[in-house]
MMTF fields as JSON, N, C-alpha, C and O atoms, coordinates in Angstrom:
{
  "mmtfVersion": "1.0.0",
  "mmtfProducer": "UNKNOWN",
  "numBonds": 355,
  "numAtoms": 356,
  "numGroups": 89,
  "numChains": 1,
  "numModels": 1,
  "chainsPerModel": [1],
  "groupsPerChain": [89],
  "chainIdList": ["A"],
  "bondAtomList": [4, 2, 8, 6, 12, 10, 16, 14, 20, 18, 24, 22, 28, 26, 32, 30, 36, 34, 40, 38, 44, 42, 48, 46, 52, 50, 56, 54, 60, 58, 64, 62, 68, 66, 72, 70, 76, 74, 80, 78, 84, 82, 88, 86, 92, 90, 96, 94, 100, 98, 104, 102, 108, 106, 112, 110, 116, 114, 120, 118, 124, 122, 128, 126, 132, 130, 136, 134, 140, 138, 144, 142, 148, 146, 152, 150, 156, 154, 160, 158, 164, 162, 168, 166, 172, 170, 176, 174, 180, 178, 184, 182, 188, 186, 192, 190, 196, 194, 200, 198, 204, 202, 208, 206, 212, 210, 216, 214, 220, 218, 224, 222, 228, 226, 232, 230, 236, 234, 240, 238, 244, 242, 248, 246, 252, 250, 256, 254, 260, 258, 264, 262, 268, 266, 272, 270, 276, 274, 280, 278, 284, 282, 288, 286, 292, 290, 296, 294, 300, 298, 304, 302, 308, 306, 312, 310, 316, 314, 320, 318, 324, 322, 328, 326, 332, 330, 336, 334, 340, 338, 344, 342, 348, 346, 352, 350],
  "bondOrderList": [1, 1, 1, 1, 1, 1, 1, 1, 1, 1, 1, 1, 1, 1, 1, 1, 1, 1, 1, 1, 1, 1, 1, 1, 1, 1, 1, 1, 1, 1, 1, 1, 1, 1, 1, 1, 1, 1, 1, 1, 1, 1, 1, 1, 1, 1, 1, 1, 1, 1, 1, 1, 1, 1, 1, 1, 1, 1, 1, 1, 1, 1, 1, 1, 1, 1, 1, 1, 1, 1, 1, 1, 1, 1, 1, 1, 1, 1, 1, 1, 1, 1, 1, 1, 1, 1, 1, 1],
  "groupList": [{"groupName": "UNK", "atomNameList": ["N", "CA", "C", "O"], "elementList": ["N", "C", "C", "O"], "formalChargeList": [0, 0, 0, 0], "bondAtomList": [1, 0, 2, 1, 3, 2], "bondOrderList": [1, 1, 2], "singleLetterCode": "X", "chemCompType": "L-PEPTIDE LINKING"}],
  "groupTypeList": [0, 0, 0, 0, 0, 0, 0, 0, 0, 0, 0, 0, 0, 0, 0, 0, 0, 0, 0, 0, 0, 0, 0, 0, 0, 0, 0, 0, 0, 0, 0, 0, 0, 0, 0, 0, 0, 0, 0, 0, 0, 0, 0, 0, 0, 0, 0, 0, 0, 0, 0, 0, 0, 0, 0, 0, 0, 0, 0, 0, 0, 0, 0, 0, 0, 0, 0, 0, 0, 0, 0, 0, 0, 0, 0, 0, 0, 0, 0, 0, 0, 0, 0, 0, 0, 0, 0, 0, 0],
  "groupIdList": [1, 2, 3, 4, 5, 6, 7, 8, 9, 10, 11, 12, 13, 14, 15, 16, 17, 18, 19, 20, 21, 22, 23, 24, 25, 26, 27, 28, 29, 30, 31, 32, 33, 34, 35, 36, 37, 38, 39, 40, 41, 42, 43, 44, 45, 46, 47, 48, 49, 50, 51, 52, 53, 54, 55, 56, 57, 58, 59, 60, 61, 62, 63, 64, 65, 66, 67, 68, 69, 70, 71, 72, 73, 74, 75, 76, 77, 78, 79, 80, 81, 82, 83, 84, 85, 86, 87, 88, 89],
  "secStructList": [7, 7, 5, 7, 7, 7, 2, 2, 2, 2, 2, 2, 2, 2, 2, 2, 2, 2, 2, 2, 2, 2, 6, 6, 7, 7, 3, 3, 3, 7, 1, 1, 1, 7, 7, 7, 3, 3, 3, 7, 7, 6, 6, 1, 6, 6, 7, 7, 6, 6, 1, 2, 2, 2, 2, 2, 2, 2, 2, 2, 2, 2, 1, 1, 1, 2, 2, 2, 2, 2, 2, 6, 6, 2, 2, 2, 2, 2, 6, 1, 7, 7, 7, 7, 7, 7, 7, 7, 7],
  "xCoordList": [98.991, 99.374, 99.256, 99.727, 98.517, 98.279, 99.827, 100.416, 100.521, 101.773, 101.021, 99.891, 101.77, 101.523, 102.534, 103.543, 102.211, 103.244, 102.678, 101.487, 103.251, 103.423, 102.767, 102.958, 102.143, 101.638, 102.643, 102.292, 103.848, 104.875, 105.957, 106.705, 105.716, 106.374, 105.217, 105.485, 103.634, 102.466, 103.18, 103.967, 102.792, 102.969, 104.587, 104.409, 105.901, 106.86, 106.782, 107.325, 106.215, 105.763, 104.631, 104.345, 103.924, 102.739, 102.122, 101.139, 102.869, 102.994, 103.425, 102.914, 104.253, 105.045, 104.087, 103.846, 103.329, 102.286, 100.977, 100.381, 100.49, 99.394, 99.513, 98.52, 100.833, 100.712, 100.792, 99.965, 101.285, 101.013, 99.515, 99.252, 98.687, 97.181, 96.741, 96.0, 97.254, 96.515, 96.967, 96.194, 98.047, 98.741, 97.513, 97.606, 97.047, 96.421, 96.845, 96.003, 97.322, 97.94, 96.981, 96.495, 96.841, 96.663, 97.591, 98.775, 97.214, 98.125, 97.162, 96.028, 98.05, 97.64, 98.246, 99.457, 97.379, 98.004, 97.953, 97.285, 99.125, 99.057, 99.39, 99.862, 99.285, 99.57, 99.467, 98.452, 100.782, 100.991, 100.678, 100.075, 101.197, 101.315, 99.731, 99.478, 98.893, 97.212, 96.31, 95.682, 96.135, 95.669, 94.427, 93.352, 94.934, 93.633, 92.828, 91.926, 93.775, 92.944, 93.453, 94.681, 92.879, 93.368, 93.02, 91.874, 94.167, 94.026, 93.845, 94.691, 92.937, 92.699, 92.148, 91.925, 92.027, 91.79, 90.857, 90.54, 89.813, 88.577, 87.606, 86.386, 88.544, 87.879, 87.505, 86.73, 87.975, 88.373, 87.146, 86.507, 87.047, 86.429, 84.587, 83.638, 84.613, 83.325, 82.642, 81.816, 83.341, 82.637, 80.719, 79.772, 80.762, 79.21, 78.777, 79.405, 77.495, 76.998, 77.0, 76.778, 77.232, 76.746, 78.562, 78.688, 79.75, 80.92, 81.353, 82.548, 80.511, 80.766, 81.189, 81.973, 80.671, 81.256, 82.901, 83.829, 82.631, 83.665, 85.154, 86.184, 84.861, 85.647, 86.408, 87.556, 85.067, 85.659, 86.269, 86.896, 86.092, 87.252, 88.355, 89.183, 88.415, 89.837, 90.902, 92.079, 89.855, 90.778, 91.667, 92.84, 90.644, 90.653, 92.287, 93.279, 91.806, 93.377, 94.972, 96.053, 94.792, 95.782, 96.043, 96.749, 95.35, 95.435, 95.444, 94.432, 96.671, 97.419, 96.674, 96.124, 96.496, 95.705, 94.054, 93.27, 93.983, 92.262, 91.149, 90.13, 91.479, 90.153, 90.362, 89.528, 91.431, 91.89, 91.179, 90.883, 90.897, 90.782, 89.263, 88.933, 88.275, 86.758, 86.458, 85.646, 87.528, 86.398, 87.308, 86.762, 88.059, 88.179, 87.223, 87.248, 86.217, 85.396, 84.065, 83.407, 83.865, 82.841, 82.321, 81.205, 83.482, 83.576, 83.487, 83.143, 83.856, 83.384, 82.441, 82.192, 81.552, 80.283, 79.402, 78.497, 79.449, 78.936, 78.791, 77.724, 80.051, 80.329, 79.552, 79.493, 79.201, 79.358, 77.269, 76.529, 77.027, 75.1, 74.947, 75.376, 74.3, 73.27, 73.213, 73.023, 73.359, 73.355, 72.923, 73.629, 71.893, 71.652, 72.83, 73.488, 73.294, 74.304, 73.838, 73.033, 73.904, 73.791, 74.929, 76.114, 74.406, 75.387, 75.61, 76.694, 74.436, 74.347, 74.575, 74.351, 74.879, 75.082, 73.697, 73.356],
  "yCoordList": [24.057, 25.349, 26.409, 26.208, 27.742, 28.739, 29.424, 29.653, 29.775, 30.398, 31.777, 31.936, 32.719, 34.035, 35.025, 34.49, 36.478, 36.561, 38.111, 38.121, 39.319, 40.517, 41.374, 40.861, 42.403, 42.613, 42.95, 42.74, 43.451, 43.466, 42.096, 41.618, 41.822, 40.251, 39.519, 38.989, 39.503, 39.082, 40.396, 40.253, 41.055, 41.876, 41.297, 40.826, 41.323, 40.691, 39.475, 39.14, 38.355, 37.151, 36.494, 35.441, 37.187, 36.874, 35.709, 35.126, 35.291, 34.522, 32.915, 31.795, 33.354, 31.878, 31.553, 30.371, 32.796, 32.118, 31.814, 30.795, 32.548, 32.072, 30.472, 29.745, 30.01, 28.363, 28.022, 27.118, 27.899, 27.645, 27.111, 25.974, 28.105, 28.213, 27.218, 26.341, 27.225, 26.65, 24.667, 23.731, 24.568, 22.947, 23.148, 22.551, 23.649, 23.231, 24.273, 23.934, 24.989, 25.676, 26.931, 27.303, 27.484, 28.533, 29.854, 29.619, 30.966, 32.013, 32.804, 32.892, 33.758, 34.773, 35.641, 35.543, 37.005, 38.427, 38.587, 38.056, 39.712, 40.562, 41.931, 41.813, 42.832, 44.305, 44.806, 45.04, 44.938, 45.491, 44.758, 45.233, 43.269, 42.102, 41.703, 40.861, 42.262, 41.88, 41.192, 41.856, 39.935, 39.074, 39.838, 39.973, 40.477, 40.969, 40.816, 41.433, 39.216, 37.939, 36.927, 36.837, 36.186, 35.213, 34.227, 33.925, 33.813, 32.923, 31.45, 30.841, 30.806, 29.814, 28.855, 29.485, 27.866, 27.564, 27.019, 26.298, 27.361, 27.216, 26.261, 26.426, 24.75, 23.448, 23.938, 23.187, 25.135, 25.111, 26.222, 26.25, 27.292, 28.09, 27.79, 28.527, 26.519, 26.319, 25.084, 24.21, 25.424, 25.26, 24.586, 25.242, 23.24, 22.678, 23.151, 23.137, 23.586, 24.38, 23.557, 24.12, 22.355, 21.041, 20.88, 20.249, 21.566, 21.465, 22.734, 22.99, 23.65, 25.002, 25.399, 26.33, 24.707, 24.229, 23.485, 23.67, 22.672, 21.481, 22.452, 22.328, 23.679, 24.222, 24.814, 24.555, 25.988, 27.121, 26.463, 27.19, 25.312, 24.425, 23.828, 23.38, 23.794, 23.459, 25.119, 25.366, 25.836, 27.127, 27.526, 27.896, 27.31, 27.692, 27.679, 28.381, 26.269, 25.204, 25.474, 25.047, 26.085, 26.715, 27.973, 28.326, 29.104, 30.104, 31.06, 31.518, 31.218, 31.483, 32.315, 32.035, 33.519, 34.674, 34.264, 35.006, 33.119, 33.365, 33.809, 34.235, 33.649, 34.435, 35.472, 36.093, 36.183, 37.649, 38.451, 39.625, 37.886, 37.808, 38.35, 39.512, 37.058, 36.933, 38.312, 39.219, 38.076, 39.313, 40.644, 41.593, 40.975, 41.97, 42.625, 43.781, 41.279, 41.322, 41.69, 42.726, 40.774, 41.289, 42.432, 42.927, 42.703, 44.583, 45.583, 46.741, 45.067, 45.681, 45.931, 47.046, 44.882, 44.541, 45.302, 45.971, 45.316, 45.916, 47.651, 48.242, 48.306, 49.266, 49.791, 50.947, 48.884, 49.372, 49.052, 48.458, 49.899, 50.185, 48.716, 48.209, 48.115, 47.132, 46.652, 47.492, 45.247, 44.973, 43.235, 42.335, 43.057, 41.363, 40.69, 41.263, 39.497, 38.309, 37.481, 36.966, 36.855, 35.705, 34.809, 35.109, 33.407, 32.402, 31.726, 31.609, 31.251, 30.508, 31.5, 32.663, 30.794, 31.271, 31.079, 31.336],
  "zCoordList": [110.221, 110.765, 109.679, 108.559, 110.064, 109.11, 109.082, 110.139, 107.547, 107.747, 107.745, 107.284, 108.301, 108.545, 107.462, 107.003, 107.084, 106.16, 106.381, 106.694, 106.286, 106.058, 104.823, 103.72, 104.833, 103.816, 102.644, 101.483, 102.925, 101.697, 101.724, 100.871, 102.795, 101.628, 100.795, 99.716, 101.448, 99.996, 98.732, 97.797, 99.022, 97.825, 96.997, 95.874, 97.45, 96.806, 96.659, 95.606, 97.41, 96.685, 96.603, 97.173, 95.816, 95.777, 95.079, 95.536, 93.668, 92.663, 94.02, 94.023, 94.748, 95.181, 96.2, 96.448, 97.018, 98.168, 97.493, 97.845, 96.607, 95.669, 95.203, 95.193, 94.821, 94.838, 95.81, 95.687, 97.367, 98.028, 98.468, 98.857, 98.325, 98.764, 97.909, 98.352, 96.189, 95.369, 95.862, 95.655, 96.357, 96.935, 98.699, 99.772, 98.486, 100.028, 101.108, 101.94, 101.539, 102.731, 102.486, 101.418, 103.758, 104.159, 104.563, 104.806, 104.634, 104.731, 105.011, 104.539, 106.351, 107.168, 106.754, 106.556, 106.453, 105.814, 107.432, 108.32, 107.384, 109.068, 108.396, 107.266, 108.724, 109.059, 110.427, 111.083, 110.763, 111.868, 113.018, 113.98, 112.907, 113.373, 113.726, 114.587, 113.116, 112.99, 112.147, 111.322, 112.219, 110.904, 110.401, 110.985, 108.769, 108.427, 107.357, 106.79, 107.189, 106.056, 105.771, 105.759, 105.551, 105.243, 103.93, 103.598, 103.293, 102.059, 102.13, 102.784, 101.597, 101.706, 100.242, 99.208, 100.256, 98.77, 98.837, 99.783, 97.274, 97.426, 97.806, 97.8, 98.301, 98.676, 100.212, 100.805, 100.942, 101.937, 102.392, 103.443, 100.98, 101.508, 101.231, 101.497, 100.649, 100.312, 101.215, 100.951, 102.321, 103.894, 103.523, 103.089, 103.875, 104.082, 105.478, 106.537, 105.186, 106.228, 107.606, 108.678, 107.514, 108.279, 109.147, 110.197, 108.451, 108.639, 108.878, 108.727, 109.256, 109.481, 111.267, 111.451, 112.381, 113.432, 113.721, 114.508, 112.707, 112.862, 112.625, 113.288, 111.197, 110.212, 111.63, 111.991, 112.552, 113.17, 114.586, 115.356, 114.829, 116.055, 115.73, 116.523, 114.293, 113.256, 113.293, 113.557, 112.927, 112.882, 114.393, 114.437, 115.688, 117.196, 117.244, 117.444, 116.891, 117.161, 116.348, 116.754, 115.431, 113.953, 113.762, 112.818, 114.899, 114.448, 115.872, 116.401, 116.29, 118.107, 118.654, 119.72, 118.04, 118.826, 118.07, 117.478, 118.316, 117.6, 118.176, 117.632, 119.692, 120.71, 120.604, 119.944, 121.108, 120.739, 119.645, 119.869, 118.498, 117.336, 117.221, 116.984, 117.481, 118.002, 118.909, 118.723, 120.052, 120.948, 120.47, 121.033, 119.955, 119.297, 118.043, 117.622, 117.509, 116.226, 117.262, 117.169, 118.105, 118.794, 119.386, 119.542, 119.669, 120.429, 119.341, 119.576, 117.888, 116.92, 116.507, 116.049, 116.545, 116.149, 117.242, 116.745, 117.976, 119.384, 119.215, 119.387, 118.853, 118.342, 116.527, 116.108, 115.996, 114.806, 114.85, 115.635, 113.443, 113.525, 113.148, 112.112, 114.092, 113.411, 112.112, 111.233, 111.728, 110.629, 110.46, 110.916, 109.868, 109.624, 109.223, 108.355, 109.694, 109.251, 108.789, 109.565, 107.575, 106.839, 107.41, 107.261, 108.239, 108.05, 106.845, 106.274, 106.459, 105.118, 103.236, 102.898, 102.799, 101.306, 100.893, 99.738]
}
């Protein structure tokens, strides 16, 4: 389960959720009850392209408003000029 956390409680504990991330866990920044990042540690973020499916049906499941989330990005994307996406690194 992703813990979720406020942008001024990251900011007042930043040191104590930073180990967190570094023991394995994840953490959801919100502002204004809106996830608008998330921390994760670097075994996690260096996603095999081959596990890049598997990763985003792990998240579906861990992260409550995650469709919400998607077609809110989509309607962005829709909205915003054209731009190439790199899946791969």
């Amino acid at each position: 389960m992703v813990r979720k956390v406020g942008v001024a409680e990251l900011k007042a504990h930043l040191a104590e959720t930073l180990r967190e991330v570094e023991a394995g866990s994840q953490v959801a920044i919100e502002r204004r009850g809106k996830t608008i990042a998330v921390l994760v540690p670097p075994a996690d973020a260096a996603t095999r392209q081959e596990d890049w499916w598997g990763e985003l049906h792990g998240l579906m499941a861990e992260v409550d408003d995650f469709e919400r989330i998607i077609k809110e990005t989509v309607r962005s994307r829709r909205r915003a000029r054209p731009r190439p996406v790199r899946l791969e690194d």
